[in-house]
VOBA-1610 file (N, C-alpha, C; in pm, whole numbers, padded with zeros to 5 digits, always signed):
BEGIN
Unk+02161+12933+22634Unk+02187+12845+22519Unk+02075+12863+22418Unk+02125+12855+22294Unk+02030+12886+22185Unk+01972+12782+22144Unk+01807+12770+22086Unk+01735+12635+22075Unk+01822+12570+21966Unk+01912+12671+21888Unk+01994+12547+21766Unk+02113+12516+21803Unk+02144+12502+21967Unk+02289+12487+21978Unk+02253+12283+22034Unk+02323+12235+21960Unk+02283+12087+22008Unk+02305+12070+22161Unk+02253+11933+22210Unk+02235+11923+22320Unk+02379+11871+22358Unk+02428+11889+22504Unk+02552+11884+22526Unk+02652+11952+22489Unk+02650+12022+22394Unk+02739+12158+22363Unk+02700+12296+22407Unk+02819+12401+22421Unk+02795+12475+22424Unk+02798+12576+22377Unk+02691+12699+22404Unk+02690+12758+22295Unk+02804+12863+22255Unk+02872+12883+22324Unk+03065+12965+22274Unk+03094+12925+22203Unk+03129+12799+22172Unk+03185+12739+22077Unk+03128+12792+21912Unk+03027+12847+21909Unk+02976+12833+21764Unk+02974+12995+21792Unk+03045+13079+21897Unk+03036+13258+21901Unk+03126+13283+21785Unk+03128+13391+21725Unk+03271+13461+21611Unk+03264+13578+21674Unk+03415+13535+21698Unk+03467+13655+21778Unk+03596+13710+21685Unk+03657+13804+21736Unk+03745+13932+21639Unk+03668+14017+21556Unk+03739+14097+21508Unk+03661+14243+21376Unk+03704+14162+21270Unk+03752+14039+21233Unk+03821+14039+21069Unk+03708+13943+21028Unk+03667+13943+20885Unk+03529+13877+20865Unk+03637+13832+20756Unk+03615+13712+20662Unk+03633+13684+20561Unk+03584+13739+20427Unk+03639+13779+20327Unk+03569+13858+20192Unk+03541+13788+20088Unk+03448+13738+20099Unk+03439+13611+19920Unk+03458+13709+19758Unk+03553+13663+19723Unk+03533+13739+19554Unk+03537+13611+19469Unk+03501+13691+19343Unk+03534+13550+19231Unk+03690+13483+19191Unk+03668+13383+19228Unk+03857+13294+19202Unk+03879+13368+19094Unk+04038+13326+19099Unk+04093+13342+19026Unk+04100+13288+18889Unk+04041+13336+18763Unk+04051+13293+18662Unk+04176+13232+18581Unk+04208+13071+18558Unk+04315+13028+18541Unk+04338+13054+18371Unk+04198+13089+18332Unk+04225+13097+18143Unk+04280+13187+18128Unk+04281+13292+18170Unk+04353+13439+18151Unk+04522+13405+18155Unk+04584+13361+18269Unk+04696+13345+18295Unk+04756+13219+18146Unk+04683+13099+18159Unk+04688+13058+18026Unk+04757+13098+17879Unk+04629+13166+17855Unk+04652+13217+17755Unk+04765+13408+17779Unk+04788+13422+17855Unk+04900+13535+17867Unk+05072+13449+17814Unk+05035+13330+17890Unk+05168+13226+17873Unk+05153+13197+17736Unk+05054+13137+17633Unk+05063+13142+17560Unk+05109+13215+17444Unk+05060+13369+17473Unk+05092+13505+17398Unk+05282+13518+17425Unk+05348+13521+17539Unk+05421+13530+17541Unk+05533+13444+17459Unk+05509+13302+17506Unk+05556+13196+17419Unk+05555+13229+17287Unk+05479+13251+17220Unk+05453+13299+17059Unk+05580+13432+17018Unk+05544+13515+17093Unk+05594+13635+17127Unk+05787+13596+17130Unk+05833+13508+17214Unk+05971+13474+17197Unk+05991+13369+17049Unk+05884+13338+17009Unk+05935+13220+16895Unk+05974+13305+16805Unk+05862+13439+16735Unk+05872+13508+16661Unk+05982+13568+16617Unk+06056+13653+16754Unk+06188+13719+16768Unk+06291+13625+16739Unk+06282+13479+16809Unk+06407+13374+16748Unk+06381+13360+16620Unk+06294+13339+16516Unk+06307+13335+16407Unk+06377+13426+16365Unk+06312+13575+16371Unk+06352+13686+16302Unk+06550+13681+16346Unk+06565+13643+16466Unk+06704+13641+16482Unk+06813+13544+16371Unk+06756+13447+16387Unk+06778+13336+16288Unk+06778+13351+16109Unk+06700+13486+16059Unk+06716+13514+15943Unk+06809+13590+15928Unk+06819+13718+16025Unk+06946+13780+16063Unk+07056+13757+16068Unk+07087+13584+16060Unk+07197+13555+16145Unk+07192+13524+15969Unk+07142+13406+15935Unk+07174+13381+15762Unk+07182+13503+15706Unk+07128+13568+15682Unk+07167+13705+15583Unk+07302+13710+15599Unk+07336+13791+15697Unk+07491+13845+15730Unk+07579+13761+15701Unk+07546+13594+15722Unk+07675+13449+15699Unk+07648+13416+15608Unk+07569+13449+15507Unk+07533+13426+15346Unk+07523+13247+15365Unk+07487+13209+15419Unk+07383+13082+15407Unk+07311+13040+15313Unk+07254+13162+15294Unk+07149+13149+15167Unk+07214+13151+15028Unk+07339+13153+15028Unk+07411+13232+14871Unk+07468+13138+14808Unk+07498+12981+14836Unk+07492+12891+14768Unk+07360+12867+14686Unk+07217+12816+14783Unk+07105+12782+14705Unk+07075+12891+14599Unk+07118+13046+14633Unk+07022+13112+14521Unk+07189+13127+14365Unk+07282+13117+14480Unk+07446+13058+14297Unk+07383+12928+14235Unk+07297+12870+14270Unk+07295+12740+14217Unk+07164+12729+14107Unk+07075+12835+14166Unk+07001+12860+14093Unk+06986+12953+13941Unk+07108+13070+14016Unk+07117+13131+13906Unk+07215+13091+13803Unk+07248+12972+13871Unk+07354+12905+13737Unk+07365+12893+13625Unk+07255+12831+13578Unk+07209+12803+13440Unk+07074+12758+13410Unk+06967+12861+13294Unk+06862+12852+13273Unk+06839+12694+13220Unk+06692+12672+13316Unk+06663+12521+13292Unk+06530+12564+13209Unk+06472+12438+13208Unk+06343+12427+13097Unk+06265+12415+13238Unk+06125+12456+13216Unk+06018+12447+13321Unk+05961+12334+13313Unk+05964+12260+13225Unk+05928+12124+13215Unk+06025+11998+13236Unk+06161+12012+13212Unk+06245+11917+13240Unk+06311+11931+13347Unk+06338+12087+13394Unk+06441+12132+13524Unk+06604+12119+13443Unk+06622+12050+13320Unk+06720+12073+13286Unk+06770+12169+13205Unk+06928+12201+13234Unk+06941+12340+13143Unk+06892+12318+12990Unk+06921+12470+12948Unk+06813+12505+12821Unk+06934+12447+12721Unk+06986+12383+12633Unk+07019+12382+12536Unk+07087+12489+12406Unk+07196+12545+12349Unk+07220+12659+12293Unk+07118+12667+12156Unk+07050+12729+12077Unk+06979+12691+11968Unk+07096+12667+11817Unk+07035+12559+11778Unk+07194+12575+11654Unk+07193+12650+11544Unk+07280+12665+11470Unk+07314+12762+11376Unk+07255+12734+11239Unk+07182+12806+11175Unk+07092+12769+11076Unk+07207+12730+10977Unk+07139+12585+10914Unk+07210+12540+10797Unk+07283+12643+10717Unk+07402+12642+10670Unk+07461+12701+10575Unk+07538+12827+10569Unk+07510+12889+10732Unk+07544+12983+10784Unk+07688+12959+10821Unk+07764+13120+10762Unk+07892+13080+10787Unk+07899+13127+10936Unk+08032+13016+10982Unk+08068+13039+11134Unk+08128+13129+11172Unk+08146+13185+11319Unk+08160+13316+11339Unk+08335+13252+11334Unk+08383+13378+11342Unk+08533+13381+11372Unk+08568+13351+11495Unk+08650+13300+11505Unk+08675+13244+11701Unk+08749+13427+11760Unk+08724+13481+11859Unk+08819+13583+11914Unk+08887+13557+12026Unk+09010+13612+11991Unk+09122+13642+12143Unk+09132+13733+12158Unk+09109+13774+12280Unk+09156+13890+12383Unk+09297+13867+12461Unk+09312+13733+12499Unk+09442+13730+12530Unk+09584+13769+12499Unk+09634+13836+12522Unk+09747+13935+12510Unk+09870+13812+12472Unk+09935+13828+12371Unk+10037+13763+12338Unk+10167+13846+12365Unk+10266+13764+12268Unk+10395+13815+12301Unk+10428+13877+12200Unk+10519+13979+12212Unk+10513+14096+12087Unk+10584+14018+11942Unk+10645+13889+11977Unk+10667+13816+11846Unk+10547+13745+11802Unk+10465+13694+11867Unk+10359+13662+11797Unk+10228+13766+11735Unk+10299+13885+11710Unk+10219+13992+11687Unk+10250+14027+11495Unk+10180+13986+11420Unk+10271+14043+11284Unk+10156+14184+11263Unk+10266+14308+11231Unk+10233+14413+11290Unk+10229+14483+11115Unk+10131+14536+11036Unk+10158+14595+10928Unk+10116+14762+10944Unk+10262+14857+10911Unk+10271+15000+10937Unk+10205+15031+10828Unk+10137+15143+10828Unk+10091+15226+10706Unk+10079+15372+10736Unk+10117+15465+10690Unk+10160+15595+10702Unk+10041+15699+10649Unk+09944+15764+10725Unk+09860+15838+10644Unk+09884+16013+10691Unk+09981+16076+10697Unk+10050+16200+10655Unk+10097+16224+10556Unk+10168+16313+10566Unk+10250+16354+10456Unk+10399+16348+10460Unk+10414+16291+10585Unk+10543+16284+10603Unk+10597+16191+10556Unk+10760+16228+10483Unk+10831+16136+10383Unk+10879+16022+10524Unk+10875+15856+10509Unk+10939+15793+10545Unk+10903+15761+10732Unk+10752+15828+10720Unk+10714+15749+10915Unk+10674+15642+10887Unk+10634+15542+10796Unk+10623+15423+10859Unk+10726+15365+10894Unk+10804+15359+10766Unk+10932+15256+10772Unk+11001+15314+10945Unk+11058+15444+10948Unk+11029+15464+11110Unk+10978+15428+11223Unk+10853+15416+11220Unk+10755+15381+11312Unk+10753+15185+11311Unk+10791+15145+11190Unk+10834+14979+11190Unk+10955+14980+11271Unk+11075+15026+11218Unk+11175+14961+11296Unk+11167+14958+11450Unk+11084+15089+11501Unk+11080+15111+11660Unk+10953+14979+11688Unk+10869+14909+11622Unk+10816+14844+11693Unk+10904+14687+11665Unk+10975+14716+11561Unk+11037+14576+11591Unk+11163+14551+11706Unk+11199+14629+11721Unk+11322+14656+11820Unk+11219+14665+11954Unk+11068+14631+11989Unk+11017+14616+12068Unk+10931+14436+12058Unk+11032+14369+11968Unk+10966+14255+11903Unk+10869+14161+11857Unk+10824+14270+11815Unk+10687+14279+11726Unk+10742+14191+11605Unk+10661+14125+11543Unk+10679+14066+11380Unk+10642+14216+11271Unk+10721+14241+11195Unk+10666+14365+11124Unk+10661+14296+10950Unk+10488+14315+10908Unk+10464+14263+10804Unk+10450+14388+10699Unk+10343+14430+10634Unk+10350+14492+10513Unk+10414+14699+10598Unk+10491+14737+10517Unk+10503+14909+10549Unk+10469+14950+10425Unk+10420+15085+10428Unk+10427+15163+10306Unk+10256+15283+10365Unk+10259+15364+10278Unk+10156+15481+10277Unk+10004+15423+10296Unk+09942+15455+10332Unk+09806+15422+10414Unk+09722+15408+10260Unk+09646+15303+10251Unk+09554+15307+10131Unk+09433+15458+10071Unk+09406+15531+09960Unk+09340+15605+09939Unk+09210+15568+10035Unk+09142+15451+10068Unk+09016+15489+10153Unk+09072+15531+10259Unk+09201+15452+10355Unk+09232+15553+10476Unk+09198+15739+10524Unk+09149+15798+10566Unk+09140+15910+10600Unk+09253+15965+10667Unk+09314+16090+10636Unk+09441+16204+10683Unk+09391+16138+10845Unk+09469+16138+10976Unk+09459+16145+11089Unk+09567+16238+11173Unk+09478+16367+11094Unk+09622+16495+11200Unk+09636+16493+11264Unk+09520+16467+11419Unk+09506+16440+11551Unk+09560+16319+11619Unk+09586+16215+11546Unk+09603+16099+11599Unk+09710+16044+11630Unk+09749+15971+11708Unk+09828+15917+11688Unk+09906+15813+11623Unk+09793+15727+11661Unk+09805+15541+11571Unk+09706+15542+11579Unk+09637+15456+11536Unk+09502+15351+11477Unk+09532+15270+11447Unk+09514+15166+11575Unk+09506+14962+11571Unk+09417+14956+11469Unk+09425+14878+11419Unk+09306+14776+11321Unk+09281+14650+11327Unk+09232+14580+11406Unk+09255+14457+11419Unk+09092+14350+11402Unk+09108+14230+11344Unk+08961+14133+11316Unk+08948+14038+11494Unk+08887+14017+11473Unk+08866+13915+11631Unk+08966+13843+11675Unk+09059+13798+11592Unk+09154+13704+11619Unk+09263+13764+11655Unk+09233+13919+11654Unk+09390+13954+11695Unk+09315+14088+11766Unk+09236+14105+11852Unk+09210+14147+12014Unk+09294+14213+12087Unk+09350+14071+12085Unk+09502+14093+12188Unk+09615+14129+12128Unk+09626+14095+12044Unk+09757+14201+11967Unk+09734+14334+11977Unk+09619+14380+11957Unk+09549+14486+11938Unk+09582+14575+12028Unk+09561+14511+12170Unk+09560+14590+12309Unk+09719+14604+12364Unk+09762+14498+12256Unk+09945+14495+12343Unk+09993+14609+12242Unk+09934+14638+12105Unk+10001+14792+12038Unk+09975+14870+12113Unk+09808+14879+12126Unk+09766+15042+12149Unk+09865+15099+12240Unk+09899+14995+12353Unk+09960+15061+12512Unk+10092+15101+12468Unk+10133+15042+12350Unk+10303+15103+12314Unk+10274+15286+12281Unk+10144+15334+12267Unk+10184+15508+12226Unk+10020+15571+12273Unk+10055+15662+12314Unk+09976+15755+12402Unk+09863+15781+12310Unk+09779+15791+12329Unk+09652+15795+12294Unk+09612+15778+12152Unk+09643+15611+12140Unk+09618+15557+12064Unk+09493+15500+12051Unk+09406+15463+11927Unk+09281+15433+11943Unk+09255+15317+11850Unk+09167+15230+11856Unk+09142+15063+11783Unk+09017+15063+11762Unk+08995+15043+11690Unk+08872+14988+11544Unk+08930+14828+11531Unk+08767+14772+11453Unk+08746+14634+11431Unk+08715+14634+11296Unk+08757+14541+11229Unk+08732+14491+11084Unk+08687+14312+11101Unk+08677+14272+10969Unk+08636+14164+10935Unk+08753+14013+10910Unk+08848+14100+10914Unk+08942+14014+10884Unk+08939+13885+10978Unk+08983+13765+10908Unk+08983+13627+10995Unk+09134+13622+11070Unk+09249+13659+11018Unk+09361+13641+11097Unk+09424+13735+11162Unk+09515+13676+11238Unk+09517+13773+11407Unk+09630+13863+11382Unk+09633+13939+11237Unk+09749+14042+11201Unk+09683+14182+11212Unk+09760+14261+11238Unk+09696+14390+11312Unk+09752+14514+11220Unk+09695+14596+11179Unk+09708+14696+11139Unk+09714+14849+11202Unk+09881+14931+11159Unk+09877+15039+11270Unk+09886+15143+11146Unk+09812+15247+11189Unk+09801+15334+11087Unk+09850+15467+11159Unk+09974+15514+11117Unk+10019+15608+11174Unk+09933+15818+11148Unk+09953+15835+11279Unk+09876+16022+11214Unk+09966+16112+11247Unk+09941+16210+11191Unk+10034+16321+11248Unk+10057+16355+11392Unk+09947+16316+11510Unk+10002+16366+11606Unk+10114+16250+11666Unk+10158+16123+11568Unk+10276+16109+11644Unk+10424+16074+11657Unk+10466+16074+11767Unk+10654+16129+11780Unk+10686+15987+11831Unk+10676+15935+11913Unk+10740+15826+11956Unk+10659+15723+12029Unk+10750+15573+12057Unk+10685+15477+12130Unk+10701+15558+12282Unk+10597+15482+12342Unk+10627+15500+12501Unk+10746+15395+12535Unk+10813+15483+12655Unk+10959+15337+12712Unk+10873+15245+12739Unk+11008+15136+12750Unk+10907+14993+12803Unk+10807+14981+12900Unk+10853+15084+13025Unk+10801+15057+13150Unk+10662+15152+13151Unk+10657+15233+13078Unk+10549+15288+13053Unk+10436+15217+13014Unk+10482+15139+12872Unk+10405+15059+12773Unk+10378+14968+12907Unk+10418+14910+12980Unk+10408+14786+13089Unk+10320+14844+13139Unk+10284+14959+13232Unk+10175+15044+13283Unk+10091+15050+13189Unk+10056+15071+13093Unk+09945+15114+13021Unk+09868+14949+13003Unk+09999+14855+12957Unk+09900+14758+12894Unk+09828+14675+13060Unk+09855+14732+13157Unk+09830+14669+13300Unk+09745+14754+13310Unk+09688+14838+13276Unk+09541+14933+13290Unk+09451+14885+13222Unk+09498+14859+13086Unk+09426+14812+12952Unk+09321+14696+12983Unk+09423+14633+13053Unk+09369+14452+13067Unk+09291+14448+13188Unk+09277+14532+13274Unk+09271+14515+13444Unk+09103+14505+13432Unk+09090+14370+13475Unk+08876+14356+13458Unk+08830+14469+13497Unk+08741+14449+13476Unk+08610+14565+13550Unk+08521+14493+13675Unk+08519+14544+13802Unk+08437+14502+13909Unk+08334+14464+13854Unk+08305+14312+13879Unk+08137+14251+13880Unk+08022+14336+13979Unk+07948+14432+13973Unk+07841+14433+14053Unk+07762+14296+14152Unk+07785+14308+14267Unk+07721+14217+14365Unk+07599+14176+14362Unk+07518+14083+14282Unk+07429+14028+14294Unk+07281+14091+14419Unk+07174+14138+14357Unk+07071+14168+14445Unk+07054+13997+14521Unk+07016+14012+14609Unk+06975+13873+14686Unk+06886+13825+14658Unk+06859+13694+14574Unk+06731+13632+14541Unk+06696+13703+14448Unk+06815+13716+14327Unk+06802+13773+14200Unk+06930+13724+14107Unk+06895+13698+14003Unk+07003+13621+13911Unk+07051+13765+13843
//
């Protein structure tokens, strides 16, 4: 018995027996694991966001607030829209314009003939009235008119008659329209040598359905007026 084995015990009890010893290392550090959970957590928020913008883009979510914005320019100081600026005293007013296509009776249509040929307007009148047109002044094209050997017709029309304008041209093949000053919606056709006849109805129906057909709006950049 060993002098440090207390009295009444014995000393086996305090022997170590087997080959396996215990190995002390440093614990396990709990900050590391911590902050890994943390990184990760961050790490999934990020991706749900980015998913979540993804998801608005494609369902245009966003395309009310930025239509609403690009609606109408406001003042930076009031937020309310801008006001039109008015028309300086004394200034005459513009002419109102139609583009809207009428009916060939509300069209008063004046022929004028700049060839040499005896008797194409009065010609070229009766065929647009028998397409019921209103037919106002006929006779030979005024000395400023220019010869048009190439041409066919030449609309002439002031703002108010647009649309009369566009419902001639389509009656004859490559016909062409000029603007004047005039205030009322009467249209002027000035006949040229290159031409022979109206197009049939169903033709004229095709042409003036090309004539009129809008033009595609370009799609708005996103978060751009």
């Amino acid at each position: 018995m060993s002098m440090l084995t207390p009295q009444g015990l014995k000393g086996k009890q305090y022997r170590i027996t087997g080959n396996s010893y215990p190995r002390l290392g440093r614990p396990p550090r709990r900050s590391r694991k911590v902050l890994a959970l943390i990184g990760s957590l961050l790490a999934l928020a990020l991706i749900g966001l980015g998913g979540v913008q993804l998801v608005d883009i494609f369902s245009g979510k966003n395309r009310s607030g930025t239509a609403q914005a690009c609606a109408s320019p406001s003042s930076a100081v009031s937020g309310k829209p801008l006001a039109a600026p008015d028309a300086a005293p004394g200034a005459p007013s513009a002419v109102p314009s139609s583009t809207a296509v009428p009916q060939p009776a509300a069209v008063t249509v004046n022929i004028y003939n700049a060839t040499a040929k005896s008797g194409l307007a009065a010609r070229t009148a009766e065929e647009f009235k028998k397409r019921g047109f209103t037919i106002g002044k006929v006779g030979n094209a005024p000395a400023t008119v220019e010869k048009l050997p190439t041409t066919t017709i030449q609309v002439i029309s002031g703002p108010a008659g647009l649309g009369g304008a566009t419902l001639l041209a389509a009656q004859v093949t490559g016909a062409t329209k000029s603007a004047d000053t005039r205030v009322d919606p009467s249209v002027d056709v000035v006949v040229g040598d290159a031409f022979t006849a109206l197009l049939d109805p169903t033709q004229a129906a095709a042409a003036l359905a090309v004539a009129t057909k809008p033009s595609p709006t370009p799609s708005p950049v996103p978060g751009s007026c």
